[in-house]
C-alpha positions, 0 to 999 in steps of 0.5 A, spaced: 113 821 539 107 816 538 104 813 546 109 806 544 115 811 544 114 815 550 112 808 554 118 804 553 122 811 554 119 812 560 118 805 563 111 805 563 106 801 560 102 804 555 096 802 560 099 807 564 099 813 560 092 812 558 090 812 566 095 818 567 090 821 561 084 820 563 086 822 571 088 829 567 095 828 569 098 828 562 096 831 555 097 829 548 095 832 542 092 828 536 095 826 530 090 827 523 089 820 525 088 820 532 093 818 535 096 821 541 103 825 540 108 827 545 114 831 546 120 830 549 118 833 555 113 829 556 119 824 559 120 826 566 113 829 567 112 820 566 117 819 571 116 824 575 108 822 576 111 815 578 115 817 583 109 820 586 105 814 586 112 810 589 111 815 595 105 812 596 100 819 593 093 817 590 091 820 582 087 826 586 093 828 590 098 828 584 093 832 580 093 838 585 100 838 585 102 838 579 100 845 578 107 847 582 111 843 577 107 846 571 106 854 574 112 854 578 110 860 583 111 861 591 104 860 592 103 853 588 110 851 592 107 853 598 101 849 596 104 844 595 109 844 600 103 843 605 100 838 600 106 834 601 106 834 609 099 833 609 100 826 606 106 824 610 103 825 616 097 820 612 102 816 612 105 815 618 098 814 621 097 809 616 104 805 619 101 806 625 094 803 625 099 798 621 104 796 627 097 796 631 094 791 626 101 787 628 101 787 635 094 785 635 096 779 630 101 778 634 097 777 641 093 772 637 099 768 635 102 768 642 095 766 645 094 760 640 100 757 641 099 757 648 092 754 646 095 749 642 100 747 647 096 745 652 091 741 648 097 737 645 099 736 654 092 734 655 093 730 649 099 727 652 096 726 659 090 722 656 093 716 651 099 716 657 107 715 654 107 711 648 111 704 647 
């Protein structure tokens, strides 16, 4: 099936499996007009490959586990397996630098809603009550 076709199949963009070509994340052959030809299988790899960038992983990440989908061994599992958790914990330190991040910002906000409390007191106190 020509790029076009494996596209729409797989809900990607064209773009996208250039990308994941050029990252060495999928093979095509070449028609004798060059085009990039793809099999069936090549389906679920795409899709596969997108649940892997929903998990959060990086090109690089993707490409060294796709050696256990390819060769399935215990070794390759093995590998992947501490791959996997490798990246987890990157990302549960990831969230936390985040909600660190959060309550910083929040600190601020409480701070300056004091700040513009009391500017908005000495306001009042110095233009007296209205009439």
């Amino acid at each position: 099936m020509r790029i076009g076709d494996l596209a729409a199949r797989a809900g990607v963009s064209v773009r996208s499996l250039r990308y994941y070509e050029e990252q060495g994340l999928l093979v095509s052959t070449r028609s004798p007009g060059g085009q990039r030809q793809y099999t069936d299988k090549e389906v679920g790899r795409v899709r596969f490959i997108q649940r892997l960038y929903a998990a959060g992983l990086a090109s690089r990440t993707i490409a060294e586990l796709l050696p256990c989908v390819d060769s399935p061994t215990a070794q390759n599992a093995d590998a992947a397996w501490t791959q996997l958790h490798q990246e987890r914990d990157r990302i549960t330190q990831h969230i936390e630098e985040l909600a660190q991040a959060r309550d910083a910002l929040d600190e601020l906000i409480a701070i300056n809603r004091e700040h513009r409390s009391r500017l908005a007191a000495r306001s009042a106190e110095a233009f007296g009550p209205r009439q």
